[in-house]
C-alpha positions in Angstrom: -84.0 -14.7 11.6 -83.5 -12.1 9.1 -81.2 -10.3 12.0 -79.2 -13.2 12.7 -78.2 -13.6 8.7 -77.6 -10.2 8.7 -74.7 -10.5 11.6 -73.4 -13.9 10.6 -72.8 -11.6 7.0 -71.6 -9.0 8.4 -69.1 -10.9 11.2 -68.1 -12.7 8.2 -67.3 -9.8 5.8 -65.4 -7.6 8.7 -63.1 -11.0 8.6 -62.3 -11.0 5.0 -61.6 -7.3 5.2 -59.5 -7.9 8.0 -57.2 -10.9 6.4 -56.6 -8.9 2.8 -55.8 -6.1 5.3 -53.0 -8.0 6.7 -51.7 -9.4 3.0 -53.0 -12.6 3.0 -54.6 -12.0 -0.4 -54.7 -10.1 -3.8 -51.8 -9.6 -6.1 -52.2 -6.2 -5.9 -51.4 -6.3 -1.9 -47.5 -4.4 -1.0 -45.4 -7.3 -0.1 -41.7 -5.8 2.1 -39.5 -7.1 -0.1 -36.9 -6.4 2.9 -35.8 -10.0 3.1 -36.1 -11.1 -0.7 -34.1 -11.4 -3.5 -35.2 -8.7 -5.3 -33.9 -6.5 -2.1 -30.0 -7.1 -3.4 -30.7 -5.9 -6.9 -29.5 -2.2 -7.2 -32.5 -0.2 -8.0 -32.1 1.8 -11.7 -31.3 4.8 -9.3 -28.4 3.1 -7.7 -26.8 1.6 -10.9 -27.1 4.9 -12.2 -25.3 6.7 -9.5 -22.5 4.3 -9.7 -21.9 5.0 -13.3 -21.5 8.7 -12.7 -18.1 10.2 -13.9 -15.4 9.9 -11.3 -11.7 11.1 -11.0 -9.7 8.7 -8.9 -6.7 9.4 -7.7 -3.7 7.3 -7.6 -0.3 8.3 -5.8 2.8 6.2 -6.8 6.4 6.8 -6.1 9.2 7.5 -8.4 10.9 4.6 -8.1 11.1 0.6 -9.1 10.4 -0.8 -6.4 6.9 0.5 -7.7 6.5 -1.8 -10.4 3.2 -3.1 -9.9 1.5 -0.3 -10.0 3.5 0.8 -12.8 2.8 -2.4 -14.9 -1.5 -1.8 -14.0 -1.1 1.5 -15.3 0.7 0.6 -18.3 -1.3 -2.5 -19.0 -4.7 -0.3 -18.4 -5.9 -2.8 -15.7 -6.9 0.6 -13.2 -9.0 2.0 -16.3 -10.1 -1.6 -17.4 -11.6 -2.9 -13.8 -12.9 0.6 -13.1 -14.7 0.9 -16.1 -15.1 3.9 -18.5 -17.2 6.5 -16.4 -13.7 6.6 -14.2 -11.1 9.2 -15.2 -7.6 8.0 -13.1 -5.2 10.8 -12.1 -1.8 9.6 -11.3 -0.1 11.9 -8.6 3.9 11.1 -8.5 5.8 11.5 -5.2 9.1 11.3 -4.2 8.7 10.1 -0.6 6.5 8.1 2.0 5.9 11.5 4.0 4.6 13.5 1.4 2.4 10.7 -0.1 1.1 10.1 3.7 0.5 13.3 4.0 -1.7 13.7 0.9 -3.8 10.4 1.3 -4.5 11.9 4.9 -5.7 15.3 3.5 -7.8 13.8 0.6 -5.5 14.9 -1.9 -5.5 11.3 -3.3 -8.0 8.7 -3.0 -5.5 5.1 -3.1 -1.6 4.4 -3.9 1.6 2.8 -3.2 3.8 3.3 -0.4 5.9 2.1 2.2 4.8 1.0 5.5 7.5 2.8 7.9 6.1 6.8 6.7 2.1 5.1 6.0 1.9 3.8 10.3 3.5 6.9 11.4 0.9 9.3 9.8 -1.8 6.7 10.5 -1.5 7.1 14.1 -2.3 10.7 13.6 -4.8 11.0 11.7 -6.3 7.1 11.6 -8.5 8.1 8.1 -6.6 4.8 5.5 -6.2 1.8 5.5 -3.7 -0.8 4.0 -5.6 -3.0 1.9 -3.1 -5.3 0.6 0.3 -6.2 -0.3 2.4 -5.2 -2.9 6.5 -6.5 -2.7 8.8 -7.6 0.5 12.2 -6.5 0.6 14.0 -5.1 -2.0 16.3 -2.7 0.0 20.1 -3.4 0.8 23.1 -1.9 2.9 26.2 -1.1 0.8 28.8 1.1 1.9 31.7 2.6 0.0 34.5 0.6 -1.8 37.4 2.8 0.3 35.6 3.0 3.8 37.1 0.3 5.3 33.5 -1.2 6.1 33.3 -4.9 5.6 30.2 -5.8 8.4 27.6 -4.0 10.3 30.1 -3.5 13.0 32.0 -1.5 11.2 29.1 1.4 11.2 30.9 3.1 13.8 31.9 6.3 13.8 30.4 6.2 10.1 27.8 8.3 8.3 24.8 6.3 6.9 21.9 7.4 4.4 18.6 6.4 4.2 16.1 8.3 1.5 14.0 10.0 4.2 13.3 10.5 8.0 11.1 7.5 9.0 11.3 5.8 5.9 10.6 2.1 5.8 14.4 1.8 4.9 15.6 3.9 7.9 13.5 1.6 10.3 15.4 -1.2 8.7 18.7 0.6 9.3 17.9 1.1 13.0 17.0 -2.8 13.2 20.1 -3.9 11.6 22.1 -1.7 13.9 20.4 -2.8 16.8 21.0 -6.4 16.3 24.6 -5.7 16.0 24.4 -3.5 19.6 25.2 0.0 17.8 23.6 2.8 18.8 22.4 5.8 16.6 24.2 8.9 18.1 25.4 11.9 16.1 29.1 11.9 17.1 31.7 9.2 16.5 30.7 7.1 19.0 27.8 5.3 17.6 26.5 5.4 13.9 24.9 8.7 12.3 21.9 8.6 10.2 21.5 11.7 7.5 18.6 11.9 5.5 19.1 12.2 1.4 17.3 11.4 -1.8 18.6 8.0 -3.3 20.0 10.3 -6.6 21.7 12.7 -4.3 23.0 9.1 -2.0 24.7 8.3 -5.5 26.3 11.7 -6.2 27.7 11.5 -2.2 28.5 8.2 -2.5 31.2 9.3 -5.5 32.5 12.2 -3.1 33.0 10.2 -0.5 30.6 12.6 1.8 28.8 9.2 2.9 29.9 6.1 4.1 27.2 3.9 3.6 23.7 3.4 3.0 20.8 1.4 3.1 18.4 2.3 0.2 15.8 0.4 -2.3 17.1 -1.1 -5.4 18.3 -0.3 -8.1 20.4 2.0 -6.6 22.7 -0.1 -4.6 23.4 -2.5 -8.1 24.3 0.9 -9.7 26.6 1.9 -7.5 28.7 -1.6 -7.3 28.4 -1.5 -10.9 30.1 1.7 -11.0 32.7 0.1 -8.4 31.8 2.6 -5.9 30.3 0.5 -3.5 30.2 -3.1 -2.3 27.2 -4.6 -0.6 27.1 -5.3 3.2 23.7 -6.7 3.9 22.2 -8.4 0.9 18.3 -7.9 0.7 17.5 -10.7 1.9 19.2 -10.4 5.4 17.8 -6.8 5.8 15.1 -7.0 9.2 12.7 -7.9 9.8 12.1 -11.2 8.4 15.1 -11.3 6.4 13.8 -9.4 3.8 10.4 -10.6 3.9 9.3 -7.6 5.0 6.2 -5.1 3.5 8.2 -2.6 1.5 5.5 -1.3 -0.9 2.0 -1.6 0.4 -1.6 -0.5 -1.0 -3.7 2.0 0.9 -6.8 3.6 0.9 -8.9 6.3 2.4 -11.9 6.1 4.7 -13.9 8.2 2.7 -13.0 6.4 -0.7 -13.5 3.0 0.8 -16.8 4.0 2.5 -18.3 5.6 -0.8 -16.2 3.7 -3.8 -15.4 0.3 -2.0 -16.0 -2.1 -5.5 -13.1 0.4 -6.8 -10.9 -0.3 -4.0 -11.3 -4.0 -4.6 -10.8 -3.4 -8.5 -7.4 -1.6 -7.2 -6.6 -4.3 -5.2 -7.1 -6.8 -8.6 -5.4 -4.6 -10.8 -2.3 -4.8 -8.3 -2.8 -9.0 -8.9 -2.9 -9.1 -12.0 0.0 -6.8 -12.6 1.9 -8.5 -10.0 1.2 -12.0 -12.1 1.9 -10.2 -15.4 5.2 -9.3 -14.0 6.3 -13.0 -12.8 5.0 -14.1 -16.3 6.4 -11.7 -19.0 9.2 -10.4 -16.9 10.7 -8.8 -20.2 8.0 -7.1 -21.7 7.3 -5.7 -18.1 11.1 -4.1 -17.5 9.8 -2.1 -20.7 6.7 -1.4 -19.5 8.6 -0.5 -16.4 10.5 1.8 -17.8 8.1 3.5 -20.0 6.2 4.6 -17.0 8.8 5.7 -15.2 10.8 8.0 -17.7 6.9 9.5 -17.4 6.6 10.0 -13.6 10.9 10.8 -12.9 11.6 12.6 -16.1 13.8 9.8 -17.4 14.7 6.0 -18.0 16.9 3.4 -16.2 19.1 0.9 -17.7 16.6 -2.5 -18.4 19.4 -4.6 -16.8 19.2 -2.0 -13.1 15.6 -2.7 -13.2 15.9 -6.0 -13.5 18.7 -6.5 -10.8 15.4 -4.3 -8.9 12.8 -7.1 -9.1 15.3 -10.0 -8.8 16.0 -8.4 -4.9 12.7 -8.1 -3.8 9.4 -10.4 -3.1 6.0 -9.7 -5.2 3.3 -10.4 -3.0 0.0 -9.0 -2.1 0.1 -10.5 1.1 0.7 -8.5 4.5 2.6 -9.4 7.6 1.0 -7.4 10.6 3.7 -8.5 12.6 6.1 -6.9 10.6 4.6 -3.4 10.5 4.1 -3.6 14.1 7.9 -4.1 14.4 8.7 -1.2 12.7 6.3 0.8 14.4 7.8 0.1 17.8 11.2 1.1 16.2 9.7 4.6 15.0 8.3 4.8 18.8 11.6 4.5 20.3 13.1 7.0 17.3 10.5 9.4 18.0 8.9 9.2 14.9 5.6 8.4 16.3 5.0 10.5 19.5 1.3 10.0 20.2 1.4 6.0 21.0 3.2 4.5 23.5 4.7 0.6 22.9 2.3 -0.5 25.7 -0.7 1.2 23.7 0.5 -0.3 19.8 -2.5 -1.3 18.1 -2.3 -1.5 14.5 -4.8 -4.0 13.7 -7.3 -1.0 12.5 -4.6 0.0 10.2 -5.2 -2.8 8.3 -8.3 -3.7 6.3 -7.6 -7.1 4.6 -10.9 -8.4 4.2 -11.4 -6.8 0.1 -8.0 -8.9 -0.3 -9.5 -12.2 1.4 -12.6 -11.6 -1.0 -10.4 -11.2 -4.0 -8.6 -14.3 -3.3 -11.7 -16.0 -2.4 -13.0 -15.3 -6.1 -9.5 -17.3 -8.1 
């Protein structure tokens, strides 16, 4: 008998040492907090790491057409949604290529720039993304007051100048000429496309070494005001999309968006908020404008050019894939991008929207 308690006692202590084995007892048992709440709570480690200083990088153009990121510098809404442990370094650049170039080698971390330059390099080196919108439009076509151009048709046998090879605004140009059935050549039988920087456009423009060109704002309104140009295509009948077309977009790099992807949304905020400041206080901003700009070019602009800049173009943080696509095949047929065929356009990696969806999602 004494046997039998002894294995009923034993059977029964292997089981209770078998069940608090398993967890089904004691507070002091490990529970895998895998699937709990607790589990999306960054650990002290983790908060800590994310507070480290950091030196962001932002790349902006000398130019206008700019002005959102100009108004998020000035207004401190970078610095404010990064937070205080982030030190911003603004990197200026006078065209799309050599900003492309530079968010492809690292040598800055997010920025604003056009989409025409941004697809080209993309489809090189495939290492940023666009992550939002920033304004549509904002370029026009004006040609010289004695060139005898009065239409598009008139291009021929004329000189043209767009700010850069493969600029958003020469893609434009070859739409426009397209529609019209002109051809790009570089005799008089077609329409001739030369490559100079908008401030040297205006100093040809006087000489009469151009005959037209298509270029961002303000720079067209300062040459009619000068009454040295009229304007040919207003921007709002530029292509695609009659002006409603990505001019200035936000990108990002791979490595800053897998590492610092909260800042990326905060840069994608700070654009928002700038872009509302803008539409709200639209005089403080041409001073804000301005402020940042005589920093980045050197000098000022007249508050009255600046304003003729943001009254020809669309603030928007929203992006038409279509639209870059279209321009992409354009810069395919030009030559500007070698490495993809029209058959084998895919640009839908080039765009990350879903930090802008999750920003909107929050208003």
């Amino acid at each position: 008998m004494r046997n039998k308690r002894f294995t009923v006692f034993a059977m029964l202590l292997l089981v209770a040492l078998v069940v608090s084995a398993c967890g089904g007892g004691g507070s002091n048992t490990p529970v895998n907090q895998g699937a709990g709440q607790a589990s999306n709570e960054p650990s002290p480690e983790a908060e800590a790491e994310s507070k480290k200083p950091l030196t962001v990088k932002i790349g902006i153009f000398k130019n206008v057409t700019h002005a959102p990121g100009y108004i998020a510098l000035e207004k401190g809404y970078f610095q404010e949604l990064f937070g205080d442990h982030v030190t911003i370094e603004v990197l200026a650049f006078d065209n799309g290529s050599d900003f492309s170039t530079a968010i492809a080698t690292e040598e800055i971390d997010l920025g604003f720039v056009g989409p025409g330059p941004s697809t080209n390099q993309f489809t090189k080196s495939k290492n940023f993304r666009v992550i939002s919108g920033s304004n549509n439009g904002g370029a026009v076509l004006v040609a010289g007051k004695d060139s005898g151009i009065a239409s598009v048709k008139d291009l021929v046998g004329k000189t043209v100048a767009i700010p850069t090879k493969g600029s958003t605004n020469e893609i434009s140009l070859r739409l426009l000429l397209q529609q019209e059935g002109l051809e790009v050549t570089t005799d008089n039988s077609g329409v001739q496309i030369v490559a100079r920087a908008p401030a040297d456009t205006l100093t040809t423009m006087r000489t009469k070494e151009i005959d037209a060109t298509l270029i961002p704002e303000p720079w067209a309104t300062q040459m009619e005001k000068e009454g040295i140009a009229n304007v040919i295509v207003p921007w709002d009948q530029i292509p695609p999309n009659n002006g409603d077309y990505p001019l200035v977009i936000l990108v990002a790099g791979d490595k800053f968006l897998k590492e610092h992807r909260d800042l990326a949304k905060q840069a994608i905020k700070a654009n928002q908020q700038a872009i509302a400041f803008i539409q709200s206080n639209p005089d403080e901003a041409y001073e804000l404008i301005n402020n940042r700009l005589k920093e980045l070019a050197g000098k000022g602009m007249e508050i009255e050019l600046i304003q003729a800049a943001l009254s020809h173009l669309r603030l928007t943080t929203d992006v038409s894939q279509s639209a870059i696509e279209e321009m992409a095949k354009v810069s395919i047929e030009a030559g500007y991008i070698k490495n993809v065929t029209l058959d084998e356009l895919d640009l839908s990696p080039f765009l990350d929207l879903s930090l802008l969806e999750e920003v909107k999602a929050e208003k």
